[in-house]
C-alpha positions in Angstrom: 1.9 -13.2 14.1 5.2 -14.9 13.9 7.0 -11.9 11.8 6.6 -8.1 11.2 6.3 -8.7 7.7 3.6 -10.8 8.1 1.9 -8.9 10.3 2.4 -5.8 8.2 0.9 -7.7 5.0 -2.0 -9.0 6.6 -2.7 -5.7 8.2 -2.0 -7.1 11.8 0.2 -4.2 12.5 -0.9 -1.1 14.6 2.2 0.5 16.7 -0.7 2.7 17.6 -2.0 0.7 20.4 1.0 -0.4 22.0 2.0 3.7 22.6 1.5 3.7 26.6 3.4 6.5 27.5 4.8 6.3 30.7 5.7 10.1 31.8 3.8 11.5 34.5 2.9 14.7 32.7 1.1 12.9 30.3 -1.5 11.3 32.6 -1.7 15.0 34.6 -2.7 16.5 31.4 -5.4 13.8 30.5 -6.7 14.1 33.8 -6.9 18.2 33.6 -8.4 17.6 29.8 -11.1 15.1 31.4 -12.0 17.4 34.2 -12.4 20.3 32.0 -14.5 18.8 29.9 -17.0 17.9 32.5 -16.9 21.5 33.9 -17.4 22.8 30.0 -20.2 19.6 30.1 -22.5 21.3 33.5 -21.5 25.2 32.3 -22.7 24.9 28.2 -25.7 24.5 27.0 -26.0 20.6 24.9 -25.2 22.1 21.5 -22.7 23.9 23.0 -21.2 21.5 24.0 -21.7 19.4 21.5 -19.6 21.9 19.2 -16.8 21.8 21.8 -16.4 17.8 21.3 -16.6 18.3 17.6 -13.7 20.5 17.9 -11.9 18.2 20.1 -12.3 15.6 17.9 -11.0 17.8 15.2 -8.0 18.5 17.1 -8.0 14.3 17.9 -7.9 14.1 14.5 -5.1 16.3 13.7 -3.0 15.1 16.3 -2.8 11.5 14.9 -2.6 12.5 11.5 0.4 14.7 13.5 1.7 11.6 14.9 1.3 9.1 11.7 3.6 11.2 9.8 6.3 11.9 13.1 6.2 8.2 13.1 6.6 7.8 9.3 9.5 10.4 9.5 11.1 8.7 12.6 11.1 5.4 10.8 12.8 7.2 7.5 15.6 8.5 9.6 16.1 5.1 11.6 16.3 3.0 8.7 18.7 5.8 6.6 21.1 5.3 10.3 21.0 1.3 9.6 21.9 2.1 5.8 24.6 4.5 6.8 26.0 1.6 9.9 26.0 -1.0 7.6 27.7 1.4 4.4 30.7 1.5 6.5 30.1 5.1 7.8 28.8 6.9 4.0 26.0 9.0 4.5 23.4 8.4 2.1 21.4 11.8 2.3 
């Protein structure tokens, strides 16, 4: 891709996969998750927990659609600072 807008017309462009987050807490918490869920996997029965997954991906779900508009928002604010930088200080909200 030799420019965002390029990449963005053609579809190229998923800021999604390039989020690796780096903090520590994050990869305790996905370890605890992934533990959990093989405790819940020997205790339950297999529809039971077949419904727990379902609501984990329900909360999966939620989560990005969470995160797609925090990123949507994020990018709002950013380019409104760049408006106001270059506007000689006006705010434009």
């Amino acid at each position: 891709m030799s420019n965002i807008l390029e990449g963005l017309f053609y579809g190229n462009l998923r800021p999604d996969e390039c989020i690796h987050p780096n903090n520590p807490e994050y990869l305790l918490l996905t370890r605890k998750i992934s533990s959990a869920m093989e405790a819940y996997k020997k205790q339950l029965s297999t529809d039971e927990f077949d419904s727990l997954e379902k609501l984990v991906d329900l909360l999966g779900e939620s989560t990005s659609i969470y995160s797609a508009a925090s990123f949507v928002q994020g990018f709002r604010m950013g380019a409104l600072m760049m408006v106001e930088v270059y506007g000689g200080g006006k705010a434009v909200i």
